[in-house]
C-alpha atoms as an extended CHARMM CRD file, in Angstrom:
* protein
*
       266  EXT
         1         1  UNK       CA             -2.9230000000      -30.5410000000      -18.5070000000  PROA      1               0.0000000000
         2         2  UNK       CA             -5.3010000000      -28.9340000000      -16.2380000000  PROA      2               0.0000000000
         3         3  UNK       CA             -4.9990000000      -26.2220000000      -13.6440000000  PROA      3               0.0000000000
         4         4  UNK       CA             -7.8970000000      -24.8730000000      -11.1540000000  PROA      4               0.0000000000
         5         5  UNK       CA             -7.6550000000      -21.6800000000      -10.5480000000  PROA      5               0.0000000000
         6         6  UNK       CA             -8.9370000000      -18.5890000000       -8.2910000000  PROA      6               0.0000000000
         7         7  UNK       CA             -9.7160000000      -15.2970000000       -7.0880000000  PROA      7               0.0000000000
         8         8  UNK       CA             -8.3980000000      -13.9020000000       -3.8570000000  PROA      8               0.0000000000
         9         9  UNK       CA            -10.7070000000      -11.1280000000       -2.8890000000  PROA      9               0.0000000000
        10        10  UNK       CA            -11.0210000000       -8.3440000000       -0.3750000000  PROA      10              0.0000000000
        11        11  UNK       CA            -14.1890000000       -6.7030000000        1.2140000000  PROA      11              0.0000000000
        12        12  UNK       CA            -13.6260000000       -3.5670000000        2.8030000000  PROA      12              0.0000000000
        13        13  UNK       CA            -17.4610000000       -3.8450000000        4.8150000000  PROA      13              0.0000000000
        14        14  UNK       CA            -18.1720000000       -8.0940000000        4.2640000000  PROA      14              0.0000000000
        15        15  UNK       CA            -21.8810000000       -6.4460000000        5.5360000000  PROA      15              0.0000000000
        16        16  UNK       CA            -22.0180000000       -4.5260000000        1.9930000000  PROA      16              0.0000000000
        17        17  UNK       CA            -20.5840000000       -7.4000000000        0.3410000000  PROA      17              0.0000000000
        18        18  UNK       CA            -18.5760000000       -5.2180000000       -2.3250000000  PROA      18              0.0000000000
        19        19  UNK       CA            -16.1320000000       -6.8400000000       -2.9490000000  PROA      19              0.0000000000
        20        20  UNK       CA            -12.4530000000       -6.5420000000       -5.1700000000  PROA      20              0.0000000000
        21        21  UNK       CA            -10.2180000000       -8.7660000000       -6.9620000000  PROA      21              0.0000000000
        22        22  UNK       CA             -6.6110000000       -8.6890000000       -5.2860000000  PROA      22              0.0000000000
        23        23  UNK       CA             -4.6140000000      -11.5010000000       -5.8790000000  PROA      23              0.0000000000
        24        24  UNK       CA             -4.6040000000      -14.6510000000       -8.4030000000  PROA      24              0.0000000000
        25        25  UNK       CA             -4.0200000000      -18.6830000000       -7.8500000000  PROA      25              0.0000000000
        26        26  UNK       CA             -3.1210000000      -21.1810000000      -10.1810000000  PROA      26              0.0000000000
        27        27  UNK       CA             -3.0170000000      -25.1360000000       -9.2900000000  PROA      27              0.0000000000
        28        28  UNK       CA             -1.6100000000      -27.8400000000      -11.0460000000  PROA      28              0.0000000000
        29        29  UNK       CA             -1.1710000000      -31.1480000000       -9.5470000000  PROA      29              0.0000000000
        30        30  UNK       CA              2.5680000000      -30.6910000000       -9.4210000000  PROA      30              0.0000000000
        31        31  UNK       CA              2.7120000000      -26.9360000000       -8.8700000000  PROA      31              0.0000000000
        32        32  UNK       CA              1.4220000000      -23.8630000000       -8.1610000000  PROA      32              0.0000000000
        33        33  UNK       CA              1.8330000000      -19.8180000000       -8.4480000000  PROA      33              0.0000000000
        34        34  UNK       CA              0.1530000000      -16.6610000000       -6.9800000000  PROA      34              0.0000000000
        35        35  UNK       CA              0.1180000000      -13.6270000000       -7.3500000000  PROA      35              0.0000000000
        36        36  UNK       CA             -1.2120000000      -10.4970000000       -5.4480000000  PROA      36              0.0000000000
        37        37  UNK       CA             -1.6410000000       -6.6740000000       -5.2860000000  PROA      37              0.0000000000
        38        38  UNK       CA              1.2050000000       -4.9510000000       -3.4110000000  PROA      38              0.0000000000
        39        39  UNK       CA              3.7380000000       -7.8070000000       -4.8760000000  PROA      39              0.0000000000
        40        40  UNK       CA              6.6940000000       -6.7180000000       -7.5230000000  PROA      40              0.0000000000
        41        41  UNK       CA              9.0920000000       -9.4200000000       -8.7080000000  PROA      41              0.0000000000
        42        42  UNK       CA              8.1690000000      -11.2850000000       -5.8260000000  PROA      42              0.0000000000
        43        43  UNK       CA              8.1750000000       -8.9670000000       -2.8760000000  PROA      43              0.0000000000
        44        44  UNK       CA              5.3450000000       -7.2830000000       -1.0430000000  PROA      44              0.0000000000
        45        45  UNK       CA              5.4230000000       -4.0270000000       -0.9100000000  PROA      45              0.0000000000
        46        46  UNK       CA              2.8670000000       -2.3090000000        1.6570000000  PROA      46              0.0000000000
        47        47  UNK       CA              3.3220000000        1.2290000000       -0.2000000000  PROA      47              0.0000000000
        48        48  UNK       CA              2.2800000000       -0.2880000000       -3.2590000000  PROA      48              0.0000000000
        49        49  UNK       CA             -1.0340000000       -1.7540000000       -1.3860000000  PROA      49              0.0000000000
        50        50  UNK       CA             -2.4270000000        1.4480000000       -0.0220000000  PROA      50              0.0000000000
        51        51  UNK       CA             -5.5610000000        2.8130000000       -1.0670000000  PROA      51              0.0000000000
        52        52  UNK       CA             -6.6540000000       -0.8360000000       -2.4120000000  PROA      52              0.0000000000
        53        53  UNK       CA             -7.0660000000       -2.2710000000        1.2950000000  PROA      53              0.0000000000
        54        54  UNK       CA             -7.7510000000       -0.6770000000        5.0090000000  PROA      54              0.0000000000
        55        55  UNK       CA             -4.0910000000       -2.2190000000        6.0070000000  PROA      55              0.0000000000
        56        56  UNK       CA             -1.5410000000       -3.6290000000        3.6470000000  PROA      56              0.0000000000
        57        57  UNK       CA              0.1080000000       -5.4040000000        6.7720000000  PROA      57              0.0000000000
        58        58  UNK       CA             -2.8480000000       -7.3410000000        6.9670000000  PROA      58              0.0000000000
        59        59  UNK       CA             -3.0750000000       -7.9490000000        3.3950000000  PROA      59              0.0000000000
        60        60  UNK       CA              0.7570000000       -9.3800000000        3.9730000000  PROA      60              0.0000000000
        61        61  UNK       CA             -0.3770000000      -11.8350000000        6.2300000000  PROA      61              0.0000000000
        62        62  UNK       CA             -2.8220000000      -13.2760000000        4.4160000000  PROA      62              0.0000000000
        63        63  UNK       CA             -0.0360000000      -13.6470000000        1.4950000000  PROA      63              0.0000000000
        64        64  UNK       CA              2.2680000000      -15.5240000000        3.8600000000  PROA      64              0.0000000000
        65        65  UNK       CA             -0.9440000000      -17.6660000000        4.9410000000  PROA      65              0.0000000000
        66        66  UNK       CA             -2.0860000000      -18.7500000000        1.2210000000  PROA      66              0.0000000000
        67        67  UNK       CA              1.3050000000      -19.2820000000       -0.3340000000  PROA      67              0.0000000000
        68        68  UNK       CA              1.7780000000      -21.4180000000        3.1240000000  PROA      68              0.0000000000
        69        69  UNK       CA             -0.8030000000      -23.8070000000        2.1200000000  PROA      69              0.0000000000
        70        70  UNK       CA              0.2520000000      -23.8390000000       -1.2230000000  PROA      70              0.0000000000
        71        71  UNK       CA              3.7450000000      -24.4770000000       -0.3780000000  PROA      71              0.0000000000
        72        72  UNK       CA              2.1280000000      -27.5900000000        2.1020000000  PROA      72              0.0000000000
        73        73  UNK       CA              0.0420000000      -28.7680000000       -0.1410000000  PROA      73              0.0000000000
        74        74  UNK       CA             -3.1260000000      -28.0410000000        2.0130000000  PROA      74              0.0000000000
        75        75  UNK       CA             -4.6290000000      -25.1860000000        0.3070000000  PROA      75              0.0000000000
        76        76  UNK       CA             -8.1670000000      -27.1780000000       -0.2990000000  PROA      76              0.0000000000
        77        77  UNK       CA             -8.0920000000      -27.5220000000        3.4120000000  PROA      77              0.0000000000
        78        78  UNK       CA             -7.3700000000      -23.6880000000        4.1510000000  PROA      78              0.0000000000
        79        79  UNK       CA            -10.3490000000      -22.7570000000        1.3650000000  PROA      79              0.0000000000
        80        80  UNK       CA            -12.4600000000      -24.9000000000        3.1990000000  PROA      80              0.0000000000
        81        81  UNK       CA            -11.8650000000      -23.0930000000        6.4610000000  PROA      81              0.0000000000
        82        82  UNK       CA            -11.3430000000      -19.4100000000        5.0490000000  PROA      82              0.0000000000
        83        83  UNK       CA            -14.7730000000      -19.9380000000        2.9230000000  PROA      83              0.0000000000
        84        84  UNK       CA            -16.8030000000      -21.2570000000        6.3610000000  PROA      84              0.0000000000
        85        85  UNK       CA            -16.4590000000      -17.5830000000        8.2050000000  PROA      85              0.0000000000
        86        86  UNK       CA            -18.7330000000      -15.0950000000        6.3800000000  PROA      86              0.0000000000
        87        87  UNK       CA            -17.4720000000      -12.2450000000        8.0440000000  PROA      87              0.0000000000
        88        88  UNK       CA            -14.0070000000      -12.2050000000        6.9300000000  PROA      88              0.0000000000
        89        89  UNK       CA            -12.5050000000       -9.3520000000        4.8120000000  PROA      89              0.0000000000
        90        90  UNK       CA            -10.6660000000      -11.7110000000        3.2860000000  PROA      90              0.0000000000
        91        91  UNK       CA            -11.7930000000      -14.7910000000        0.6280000000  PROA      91              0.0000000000
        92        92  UNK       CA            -10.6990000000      -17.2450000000       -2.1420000000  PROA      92              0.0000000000
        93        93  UNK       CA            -13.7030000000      -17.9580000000       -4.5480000000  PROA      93              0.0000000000
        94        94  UNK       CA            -13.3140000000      -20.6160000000       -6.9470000000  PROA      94              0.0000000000
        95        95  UNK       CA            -13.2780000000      -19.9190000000      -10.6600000000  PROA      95              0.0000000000
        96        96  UNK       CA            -13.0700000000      -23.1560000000      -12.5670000000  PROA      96              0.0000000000
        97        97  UNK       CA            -10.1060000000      -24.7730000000      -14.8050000000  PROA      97              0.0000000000
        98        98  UNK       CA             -7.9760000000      -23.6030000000      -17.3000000000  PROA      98              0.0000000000
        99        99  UNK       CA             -7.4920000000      -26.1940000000      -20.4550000000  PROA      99              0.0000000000
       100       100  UNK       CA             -4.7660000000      -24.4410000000      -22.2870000000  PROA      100             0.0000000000
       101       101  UNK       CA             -1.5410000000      -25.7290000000      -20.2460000000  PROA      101             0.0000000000
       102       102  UNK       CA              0.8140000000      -27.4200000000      -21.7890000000  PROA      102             0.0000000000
       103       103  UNK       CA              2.9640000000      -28.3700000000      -19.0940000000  PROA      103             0.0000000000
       104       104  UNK       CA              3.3500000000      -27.0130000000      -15.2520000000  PROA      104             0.0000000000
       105       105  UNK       CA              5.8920000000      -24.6630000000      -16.3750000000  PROA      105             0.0000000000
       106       106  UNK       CA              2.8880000000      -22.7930000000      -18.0130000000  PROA      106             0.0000000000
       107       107  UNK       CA              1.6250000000      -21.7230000000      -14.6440000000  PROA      107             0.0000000000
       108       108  UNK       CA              3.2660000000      -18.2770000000      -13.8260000000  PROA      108             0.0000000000
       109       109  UNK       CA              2.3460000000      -17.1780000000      -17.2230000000  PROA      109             0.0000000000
       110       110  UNK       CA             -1.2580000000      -18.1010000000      -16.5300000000  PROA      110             0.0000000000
       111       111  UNK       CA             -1.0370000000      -16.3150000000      -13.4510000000  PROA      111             0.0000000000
       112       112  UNK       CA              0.3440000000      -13.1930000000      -14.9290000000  PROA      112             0.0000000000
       113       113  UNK       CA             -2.2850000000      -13.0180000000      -17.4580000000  PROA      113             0.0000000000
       114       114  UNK       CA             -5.2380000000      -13.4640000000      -15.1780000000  PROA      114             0.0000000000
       115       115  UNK       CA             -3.9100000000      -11.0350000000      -12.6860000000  PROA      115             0.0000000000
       116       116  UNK       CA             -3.3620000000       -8.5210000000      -15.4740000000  PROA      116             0.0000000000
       117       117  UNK       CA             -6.9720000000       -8.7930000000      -16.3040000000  PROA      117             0.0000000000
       118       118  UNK       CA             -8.3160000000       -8.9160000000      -13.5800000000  PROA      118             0.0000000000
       119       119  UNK       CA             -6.1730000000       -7.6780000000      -10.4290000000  PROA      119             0.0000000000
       120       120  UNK       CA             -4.0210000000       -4.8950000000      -11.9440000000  PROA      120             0.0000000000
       121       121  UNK       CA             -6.5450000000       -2.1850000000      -12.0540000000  PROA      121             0.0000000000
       122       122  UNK       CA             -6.1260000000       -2.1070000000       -8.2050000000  PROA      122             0.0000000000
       123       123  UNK       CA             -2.8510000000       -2.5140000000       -7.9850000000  PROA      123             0.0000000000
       124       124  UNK       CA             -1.1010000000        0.3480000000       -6.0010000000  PROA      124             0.0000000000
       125       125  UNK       CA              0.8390000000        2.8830000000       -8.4890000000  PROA      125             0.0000000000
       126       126  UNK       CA              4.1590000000        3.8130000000       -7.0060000000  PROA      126             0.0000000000
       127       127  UNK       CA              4.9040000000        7.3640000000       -9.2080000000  PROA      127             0.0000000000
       128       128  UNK       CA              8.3490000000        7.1560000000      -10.0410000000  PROA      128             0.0000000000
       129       129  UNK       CA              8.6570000000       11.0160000000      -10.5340000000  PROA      129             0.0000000000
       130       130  UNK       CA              7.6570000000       11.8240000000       -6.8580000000  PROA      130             0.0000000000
       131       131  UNK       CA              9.7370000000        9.0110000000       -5.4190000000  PROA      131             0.0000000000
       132       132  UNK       CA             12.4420000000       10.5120000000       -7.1120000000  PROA      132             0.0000000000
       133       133  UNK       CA             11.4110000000       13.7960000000       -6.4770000000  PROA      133             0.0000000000
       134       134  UNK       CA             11.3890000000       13.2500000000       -2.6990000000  PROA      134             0.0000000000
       135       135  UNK       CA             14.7580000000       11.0940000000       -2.6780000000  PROA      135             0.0000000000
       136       136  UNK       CA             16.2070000000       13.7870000000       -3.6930000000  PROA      136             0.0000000000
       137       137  UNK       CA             14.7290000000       16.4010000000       -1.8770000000  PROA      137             0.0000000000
       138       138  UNK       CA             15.9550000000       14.1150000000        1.4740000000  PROA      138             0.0000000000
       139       139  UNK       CA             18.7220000000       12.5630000000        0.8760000000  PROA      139             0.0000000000
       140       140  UNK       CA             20.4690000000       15.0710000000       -1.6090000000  PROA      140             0.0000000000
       141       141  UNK       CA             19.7780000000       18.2280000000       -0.3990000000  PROA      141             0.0000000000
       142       142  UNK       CA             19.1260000000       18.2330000000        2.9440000000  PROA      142             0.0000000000
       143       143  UNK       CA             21.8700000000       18.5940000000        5.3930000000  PROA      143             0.0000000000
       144       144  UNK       CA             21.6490000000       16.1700000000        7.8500000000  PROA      144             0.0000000000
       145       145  UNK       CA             24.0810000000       15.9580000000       11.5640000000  PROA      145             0.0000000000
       146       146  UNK       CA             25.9500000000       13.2020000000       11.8150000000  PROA      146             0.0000000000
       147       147  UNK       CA             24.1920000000       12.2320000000       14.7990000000  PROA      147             0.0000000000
       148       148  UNK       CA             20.3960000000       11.8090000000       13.2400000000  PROA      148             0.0000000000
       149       149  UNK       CA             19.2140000000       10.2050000000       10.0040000000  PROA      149             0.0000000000
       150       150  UNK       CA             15.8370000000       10.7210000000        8.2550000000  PROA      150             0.0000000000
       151       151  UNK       CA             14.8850000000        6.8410000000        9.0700000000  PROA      151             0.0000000000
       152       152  UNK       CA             12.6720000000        5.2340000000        6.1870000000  PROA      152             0.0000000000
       153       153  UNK       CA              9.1700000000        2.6390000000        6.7450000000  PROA      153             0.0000000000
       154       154  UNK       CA              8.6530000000        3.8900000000       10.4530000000  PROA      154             0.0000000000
       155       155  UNK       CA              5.7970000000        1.4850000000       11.7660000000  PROA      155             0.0000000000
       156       156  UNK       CA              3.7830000000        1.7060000000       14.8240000000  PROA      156             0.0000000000
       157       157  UNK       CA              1.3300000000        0.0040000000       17.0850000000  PROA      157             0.0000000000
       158       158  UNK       CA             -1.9760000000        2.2470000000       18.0060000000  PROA      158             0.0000000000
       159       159  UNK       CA             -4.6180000000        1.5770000000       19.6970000000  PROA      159             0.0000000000
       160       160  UNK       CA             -7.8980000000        2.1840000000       17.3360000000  PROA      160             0.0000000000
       161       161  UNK       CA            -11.7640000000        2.3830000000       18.5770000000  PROA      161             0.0000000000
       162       162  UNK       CA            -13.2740000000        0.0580000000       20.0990000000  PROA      162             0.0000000000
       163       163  UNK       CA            -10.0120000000       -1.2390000000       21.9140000000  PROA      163             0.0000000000
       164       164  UNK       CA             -8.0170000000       -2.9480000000       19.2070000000  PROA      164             0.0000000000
       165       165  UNK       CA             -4.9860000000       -2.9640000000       18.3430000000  PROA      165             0.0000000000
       166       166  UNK       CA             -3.4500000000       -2.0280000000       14.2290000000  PROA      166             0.0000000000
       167       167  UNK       CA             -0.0390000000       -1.0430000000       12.9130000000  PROA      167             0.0000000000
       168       168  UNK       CA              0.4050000000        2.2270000000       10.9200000000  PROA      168             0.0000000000
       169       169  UNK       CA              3.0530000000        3.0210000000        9.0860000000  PROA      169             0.0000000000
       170       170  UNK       CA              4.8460000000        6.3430000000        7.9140000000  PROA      170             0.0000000000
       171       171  UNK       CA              7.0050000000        6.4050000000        4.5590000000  PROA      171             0.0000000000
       172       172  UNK       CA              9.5390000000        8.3930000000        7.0560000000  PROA      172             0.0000000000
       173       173  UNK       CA             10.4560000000        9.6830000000       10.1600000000  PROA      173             0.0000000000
       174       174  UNK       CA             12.8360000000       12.7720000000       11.5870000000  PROA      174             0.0000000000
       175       175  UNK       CA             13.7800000000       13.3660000000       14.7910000000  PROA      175             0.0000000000
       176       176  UNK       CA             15.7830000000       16.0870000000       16.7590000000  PROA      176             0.0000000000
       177       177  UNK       CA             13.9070000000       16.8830000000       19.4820000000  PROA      177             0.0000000000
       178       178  UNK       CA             10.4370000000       16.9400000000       18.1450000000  PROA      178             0.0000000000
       179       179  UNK       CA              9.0800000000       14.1100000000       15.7060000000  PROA      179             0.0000000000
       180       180  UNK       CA              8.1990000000       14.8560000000       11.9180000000  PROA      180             0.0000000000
       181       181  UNK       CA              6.5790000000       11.8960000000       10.1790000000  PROA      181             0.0000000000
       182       182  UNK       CA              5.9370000000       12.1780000000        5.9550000000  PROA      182             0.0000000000
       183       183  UNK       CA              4.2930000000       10.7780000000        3.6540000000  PROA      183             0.0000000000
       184       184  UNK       CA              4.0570000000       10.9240000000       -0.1280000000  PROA      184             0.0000000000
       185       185  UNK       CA              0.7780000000       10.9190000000       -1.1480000000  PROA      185             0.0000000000
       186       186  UNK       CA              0.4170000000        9.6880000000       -4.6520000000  PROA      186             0.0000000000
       187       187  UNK       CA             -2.4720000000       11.7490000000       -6.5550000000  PROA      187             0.0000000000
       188       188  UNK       CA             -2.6030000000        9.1720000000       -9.8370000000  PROA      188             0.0000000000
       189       189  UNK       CA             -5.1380000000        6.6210000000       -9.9850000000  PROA      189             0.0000000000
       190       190  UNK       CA             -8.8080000000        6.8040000000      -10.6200000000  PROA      190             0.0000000000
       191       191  UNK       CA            -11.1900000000        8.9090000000       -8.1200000000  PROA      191             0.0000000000
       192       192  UNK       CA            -11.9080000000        6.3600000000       -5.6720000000  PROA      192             0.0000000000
       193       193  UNK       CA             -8.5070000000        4.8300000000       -5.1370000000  PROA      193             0.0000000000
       194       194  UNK       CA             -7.1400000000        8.6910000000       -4.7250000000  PROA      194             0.0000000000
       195       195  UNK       CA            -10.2510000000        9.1710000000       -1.6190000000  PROA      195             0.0000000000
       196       196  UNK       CA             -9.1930000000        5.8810000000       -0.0710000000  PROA      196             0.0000000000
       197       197  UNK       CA             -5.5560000000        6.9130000000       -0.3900000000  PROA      197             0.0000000000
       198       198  UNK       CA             -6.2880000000       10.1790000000        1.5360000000  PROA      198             0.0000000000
       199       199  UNK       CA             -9.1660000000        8.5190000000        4.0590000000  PROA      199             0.0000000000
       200       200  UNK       CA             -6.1130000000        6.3010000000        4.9270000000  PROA      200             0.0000000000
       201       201  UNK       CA             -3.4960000000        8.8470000000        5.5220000000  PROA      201             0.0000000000
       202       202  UNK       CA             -5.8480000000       10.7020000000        7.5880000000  PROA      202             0.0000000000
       203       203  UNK       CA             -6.2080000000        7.4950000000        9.2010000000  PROA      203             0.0000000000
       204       204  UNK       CA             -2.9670000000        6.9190000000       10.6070000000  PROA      204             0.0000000000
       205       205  UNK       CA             -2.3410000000       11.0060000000       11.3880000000  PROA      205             0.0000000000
       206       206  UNK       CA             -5.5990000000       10.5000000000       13.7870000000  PROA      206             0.0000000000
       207       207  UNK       CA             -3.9280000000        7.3210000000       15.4390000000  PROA      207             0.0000000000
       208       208  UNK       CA             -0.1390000000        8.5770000000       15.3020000000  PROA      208             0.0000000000
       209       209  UNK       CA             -1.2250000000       12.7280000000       16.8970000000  PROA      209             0.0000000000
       210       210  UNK       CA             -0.0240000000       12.8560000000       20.7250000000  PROA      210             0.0000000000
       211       211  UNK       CA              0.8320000000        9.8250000000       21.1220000000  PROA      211             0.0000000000
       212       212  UNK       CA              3.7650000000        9.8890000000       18.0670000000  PROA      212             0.0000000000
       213       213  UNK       CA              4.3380000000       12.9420000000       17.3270000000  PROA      213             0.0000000000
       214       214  UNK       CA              1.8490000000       16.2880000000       16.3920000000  PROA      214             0.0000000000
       215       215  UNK       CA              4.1690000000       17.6180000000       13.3110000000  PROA      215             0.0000000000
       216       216  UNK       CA              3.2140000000       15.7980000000        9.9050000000  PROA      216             0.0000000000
       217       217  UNK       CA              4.4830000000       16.7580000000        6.5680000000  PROA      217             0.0000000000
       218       218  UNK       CA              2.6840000000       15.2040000000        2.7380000000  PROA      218             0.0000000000
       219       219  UNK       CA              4.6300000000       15.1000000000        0.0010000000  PROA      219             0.0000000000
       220       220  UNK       CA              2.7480000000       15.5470000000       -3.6980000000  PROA      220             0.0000000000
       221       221  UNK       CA              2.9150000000       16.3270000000       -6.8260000000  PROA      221             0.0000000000
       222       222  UNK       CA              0.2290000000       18.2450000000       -7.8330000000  PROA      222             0.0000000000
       223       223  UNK       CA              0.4860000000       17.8820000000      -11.0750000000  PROA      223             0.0000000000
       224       224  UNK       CA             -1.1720000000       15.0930000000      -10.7140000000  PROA      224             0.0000000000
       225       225  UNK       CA             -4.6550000000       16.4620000000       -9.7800000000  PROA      225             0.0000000000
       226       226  UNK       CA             -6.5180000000       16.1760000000      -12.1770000000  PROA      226             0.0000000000
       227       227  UNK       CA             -9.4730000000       16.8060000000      -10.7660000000  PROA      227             0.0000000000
       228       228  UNK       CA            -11.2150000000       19.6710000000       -8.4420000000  PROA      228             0.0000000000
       229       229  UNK       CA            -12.6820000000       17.0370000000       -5.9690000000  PROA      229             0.0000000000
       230       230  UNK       CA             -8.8520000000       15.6760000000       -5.3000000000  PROA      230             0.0000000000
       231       231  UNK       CA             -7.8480000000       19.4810000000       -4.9770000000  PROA      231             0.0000000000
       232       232  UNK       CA            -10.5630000000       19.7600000000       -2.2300000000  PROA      232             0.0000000000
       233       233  UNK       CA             -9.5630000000       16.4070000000       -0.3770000000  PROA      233             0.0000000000
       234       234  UNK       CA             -5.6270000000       17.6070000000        0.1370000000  PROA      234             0.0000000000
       235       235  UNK       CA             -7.1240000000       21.1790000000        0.9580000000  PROA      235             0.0000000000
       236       236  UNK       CA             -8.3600000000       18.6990000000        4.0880000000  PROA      236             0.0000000000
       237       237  UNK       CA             -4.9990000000       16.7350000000        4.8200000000  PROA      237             0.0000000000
       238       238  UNK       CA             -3.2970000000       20.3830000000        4.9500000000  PROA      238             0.0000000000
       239       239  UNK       CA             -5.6240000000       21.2400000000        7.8800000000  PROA      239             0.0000000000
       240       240  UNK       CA             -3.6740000000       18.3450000000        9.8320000000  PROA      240             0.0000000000
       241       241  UNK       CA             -0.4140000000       18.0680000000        7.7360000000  PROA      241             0.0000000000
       242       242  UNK       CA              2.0570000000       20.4620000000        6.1570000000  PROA      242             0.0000000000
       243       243  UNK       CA              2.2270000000       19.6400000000        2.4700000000  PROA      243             0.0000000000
       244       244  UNK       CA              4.9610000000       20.3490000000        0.0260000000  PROA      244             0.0000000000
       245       245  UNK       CA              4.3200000000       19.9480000000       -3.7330000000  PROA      245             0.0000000000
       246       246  UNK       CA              7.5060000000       18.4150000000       -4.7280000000  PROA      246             0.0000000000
       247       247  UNK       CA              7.4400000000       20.2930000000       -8.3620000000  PROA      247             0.0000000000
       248       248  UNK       CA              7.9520000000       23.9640000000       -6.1700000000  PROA      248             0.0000000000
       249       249  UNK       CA             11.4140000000       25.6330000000       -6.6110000000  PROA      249             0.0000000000
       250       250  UNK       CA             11.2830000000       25.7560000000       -3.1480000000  PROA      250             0.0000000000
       251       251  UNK       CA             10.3140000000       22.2830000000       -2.2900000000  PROA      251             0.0000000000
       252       252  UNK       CA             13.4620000000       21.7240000000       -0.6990000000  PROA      252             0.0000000000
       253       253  UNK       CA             13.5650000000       24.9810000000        1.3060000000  PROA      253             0.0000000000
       254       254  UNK       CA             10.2840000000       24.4660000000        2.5320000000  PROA      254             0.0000000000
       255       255  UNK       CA             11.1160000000       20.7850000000        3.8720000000  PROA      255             0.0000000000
       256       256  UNK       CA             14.2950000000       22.0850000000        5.4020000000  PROA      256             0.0000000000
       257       257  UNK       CA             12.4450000000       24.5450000000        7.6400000000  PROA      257             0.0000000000
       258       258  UNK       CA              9.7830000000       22.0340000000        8.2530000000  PROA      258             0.0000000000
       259       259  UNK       CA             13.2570000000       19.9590000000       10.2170000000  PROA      259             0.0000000000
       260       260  UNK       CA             14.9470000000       22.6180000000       10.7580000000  PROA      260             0.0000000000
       261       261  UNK       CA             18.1240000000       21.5270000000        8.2860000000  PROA      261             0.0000000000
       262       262  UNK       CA             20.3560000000       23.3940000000        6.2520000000  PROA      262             0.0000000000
       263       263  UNK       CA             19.7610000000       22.3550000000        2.3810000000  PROA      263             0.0000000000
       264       264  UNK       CA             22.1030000000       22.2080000000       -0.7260000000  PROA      264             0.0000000000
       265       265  UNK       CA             22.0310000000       23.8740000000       -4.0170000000  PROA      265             0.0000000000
       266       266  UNK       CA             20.6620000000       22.2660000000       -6.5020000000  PROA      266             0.0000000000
């Protein structure tokens, strides 16, 4: 059997025209399967998607919006449509047809392959060690009252330049009086997905200060920097952000003061 297949891509500047791969189609006659950067078993993950595009809830619609036509059956029509506005961010280029199915059920594995050629180098590494790290650090040892929770995937609406509006999101929010948003800031990754990972957070501390909340705290592991250029760029976030390197003894100590909670033994 045959099976077209292509390339979602994403242009941060569609003036520049440099573009990257971020997601994978395959269609048969009778089915179909996609896959794309920020997706694990299935789900889309917008923690996963930062640093590869400007806004990973934008990247989500677009998702929903292909596998939509997909599911419809009107994908040519959408490709038509998406591939007639030259501006976009966002486009599906046609790569050809692959020979080698046997039989529809064939698909996903084509689609794993191709994206693990040619998607995966973008794809967003979530480092288990600082998750961990920071879970812990959280929702171990800090002492929390009864009456407040550290709340997790705090999004917001903010109004950027030029009038707009675009949602930012926060990996967590505390409040008791004041507001402390965090992060974790994942240092792995090569050079430039590490810059746009920092450009970003700086990003949403610009469009979250005064009108959110003016206390921010970074979680890292530096460990991680490998480099003296990524040592310079979080010197820069800790001009507008606490930051905590989750490996300190007193990671936890230094977290509870920064909310003003009691913390555990380890």
């Amino acid at each position: 059997m045959q099976a077209k297949w292509y390339l979602v891509k994403y242009m941060s500047d569609p003036f520049k025209a440099e573009p990257k791969n971020v997601g994978v189609v395959v269609r048969g006659e009778d089915a179909s399967a996609a896959r794309f950067a920020g997706e694990q078993d299935g789900e889309f993950d917008g923690r996963r998607a930062k640093g590869v595009v400007a806004s990973p809830d934008v990247l989500r619609s677009w998702i929903k919006y292909l596998r939509r036509h997909l599911e419809r059956n009107t994908f040519d029509e959408a490709l038509s449509v998406l591939n007639g506005r030259s501006l976009d961010n966002y486009f599906v280029e046609p790569r050809g047809v692959l020979l080698n199915l046997s039989e529809e059920k064939d698909i996903p594995s084509a689609v794993d392959a191709l994206y693990a050629d040619l998607v995966s180098y973008y794809r967003e590494p979530v480092e288990a060690s600082l998750d961990a790290k920071v879970d812990d650090i959280l929702f171990r040892r800090l002492v929390v009252p009864a009456e407040h929770a550290i709340e997790r995937d705090v999004v917001y609406d903010v109004v950027v330049r030029g009038g707009g509006v675009r949602t930012i999101d926060f990996d967590y929010r505390y409040i008791d009086g004041e507001t402390v948003l965090m992060d974790k800031l994942s240092l792995l990754g090569a050079e430039a997905i590490i810059e746009q990972r920092i450009n970003d957070l700086m990003f949403r501390i610009e469009h979250a200060y005064n009108a959110y909340s003016n206390n921010f705290l970074t979680m890292v592991d530096t460990s991680q920097a490998t480099s003296r250029k990524t040592e310079d760029r979080i010197r820069v976030v800790e001009k507008y952000s606490d930051i905590v390197d989750v490996r300190d003894s007193a990671a936890a100590n230094l977290v509870g003061q920064k909310l003003n909670l009691p913390v555990l033994a380890a």
